[in-house]
VEXLO-145526 format. One record per residue (C-alpha): residue in three letters; x, y, z. Coordinates in steps of 0.5 Angstrom, whole numbers, plus 500, padded with zeros to 3 digits. Layout:
BEGIN
ALAXYZ/...
//
This chain:
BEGIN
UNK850732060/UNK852733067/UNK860730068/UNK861731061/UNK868735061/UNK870730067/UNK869724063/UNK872726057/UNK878728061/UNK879722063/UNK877718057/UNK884721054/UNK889718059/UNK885711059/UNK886712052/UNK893714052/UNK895709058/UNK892704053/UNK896706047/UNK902707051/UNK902700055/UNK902698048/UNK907701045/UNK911699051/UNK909691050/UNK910691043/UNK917696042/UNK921695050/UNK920688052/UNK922684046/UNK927688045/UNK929687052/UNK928679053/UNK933679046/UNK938683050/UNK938679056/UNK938672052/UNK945675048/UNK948676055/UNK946671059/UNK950666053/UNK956671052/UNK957669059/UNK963664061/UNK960658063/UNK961656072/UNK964649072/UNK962645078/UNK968641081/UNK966634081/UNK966631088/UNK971627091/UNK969620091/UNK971618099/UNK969611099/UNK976609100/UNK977613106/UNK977611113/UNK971613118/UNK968615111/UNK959612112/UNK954612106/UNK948615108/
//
């Protein structure tokens, strides 16, 4: 009918879109979500130095 080559076209590029997207969720981001655990584990932890204790100093108030 009427449209039909148009509609045909744009069935190939929902459809390839779709495969592509699939591709993608089931190849990149597991392989991506692996590489970012490993390197966020190989990193040095940061140390917070602990907080002085100032209760013993002259002016010193507890809030």
């Amino acid at each position: 009918g009427a449209g039909t080559e148009l509609y045909r076209g744009v069935g190939a590029i929902v459809l390839f879109g779709i495969l592509g997207a699939a591709v993608v969720s089931l190849t990149m981001l597991p392989a991506l979500t692996v590489a970012v655990l490993e390197w966020r584990q190989s990193r040095p932890e940061t140390s917070v130095a602990p907080v002085a204790d100032r209760s013993g100093q002259p002016g010193f108030r507890e809030r």
